[in-house]
NUFI-530187 format. One record per residue (C-alpha): x, y, z. Coordinates in pm, whole numbers. Example, Ala and Ser with C-alpha at 12.3 -4.5 7.8 and 13.67 -1.06 7.14 Angstrom:
2
(node (1230,-450,780))
(node (1367,-106,714))
***
This chain:
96
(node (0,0,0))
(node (105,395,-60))
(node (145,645,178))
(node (-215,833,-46))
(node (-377,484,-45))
(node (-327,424,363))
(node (-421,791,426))
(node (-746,819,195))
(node (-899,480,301))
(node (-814,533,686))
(node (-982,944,627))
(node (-1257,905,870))
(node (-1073,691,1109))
(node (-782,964,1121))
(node (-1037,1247,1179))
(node (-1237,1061,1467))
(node (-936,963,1624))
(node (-751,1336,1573))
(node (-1027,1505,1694))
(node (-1066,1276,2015))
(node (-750,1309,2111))
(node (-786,1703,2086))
(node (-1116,1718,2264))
(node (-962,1510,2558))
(node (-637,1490,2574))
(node (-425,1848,2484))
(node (-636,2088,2754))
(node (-913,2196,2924))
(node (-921,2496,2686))
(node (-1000,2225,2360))
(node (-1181,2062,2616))
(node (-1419,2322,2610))
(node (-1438,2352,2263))
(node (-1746,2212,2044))
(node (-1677,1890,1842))
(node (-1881,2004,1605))
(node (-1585,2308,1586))
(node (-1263,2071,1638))
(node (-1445,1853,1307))
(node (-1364,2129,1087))
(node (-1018,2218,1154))
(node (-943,1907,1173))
(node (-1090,1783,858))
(node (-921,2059,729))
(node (-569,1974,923))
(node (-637,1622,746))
(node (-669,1712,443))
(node (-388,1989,461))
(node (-142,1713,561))
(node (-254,1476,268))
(node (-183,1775,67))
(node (206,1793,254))
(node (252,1444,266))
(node (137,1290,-80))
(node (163,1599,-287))
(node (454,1798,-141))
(node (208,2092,-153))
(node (260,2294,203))
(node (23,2553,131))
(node (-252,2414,245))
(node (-78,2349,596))
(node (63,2662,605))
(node (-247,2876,586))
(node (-400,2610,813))
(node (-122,2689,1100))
(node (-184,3060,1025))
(node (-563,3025,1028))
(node (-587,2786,1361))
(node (-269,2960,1530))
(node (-396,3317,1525))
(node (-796,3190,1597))
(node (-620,3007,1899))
(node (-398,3266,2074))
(node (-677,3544,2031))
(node (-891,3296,2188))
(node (-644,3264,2484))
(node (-511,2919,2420))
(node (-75,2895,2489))
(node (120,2855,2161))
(node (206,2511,2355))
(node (-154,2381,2332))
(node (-170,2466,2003))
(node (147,2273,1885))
(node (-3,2017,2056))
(node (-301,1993,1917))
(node (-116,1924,1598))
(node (135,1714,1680))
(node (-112,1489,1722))
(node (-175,1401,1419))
(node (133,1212,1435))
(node (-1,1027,1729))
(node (-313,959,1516))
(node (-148,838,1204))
(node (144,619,1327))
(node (-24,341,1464))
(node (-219,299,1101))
***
């Protein structure tokens, strides 16, 4: 199997799974977040990372981390939870 073929047949999996971990495990500021919210940056985070990973496009990823890291801070999340909330992605996607 490819890299694209893991990551488009596992989608949905990766999304549940991302957003979980967000939702319960980075702080009680995503805590407090709606899933309904976390679903669409992440979906987008997913899909900006196919983008990185299978396409070597970054600038989908890029506007993502500018979009999500400037909605964060003004919403008074740490720079730390952020980078967090992304690096678990990797968390997500090794296992698979």
């Amino acid at each position: 199997m490819t890299l694209d073929s893991i990551l488009i047949a596992h989608r949905d999996k990766i999304i549940g799974q991302w957003v979980d971990r967000i939702h319960t495990e980075v702080s009680e500021r995503y805590r407090s977040r709606p899933v309904s919210e976390l679903l669409v940056t992440v979906t987008e985070g997913v899909d900006a990372n196919f983008a990185a990973l299978s396409r070597n496009d970054f600038s989908k990823i890029n506007a993502l981390i500018e979009k999500i890291t400037r909605l964060r801070l003004e919403g008074g999340f740490s720079l730390s939870e952020v980078h967090a909330a992304f690096e678990s992605y990797r968390a997500v996607i090794l296992p698979i």
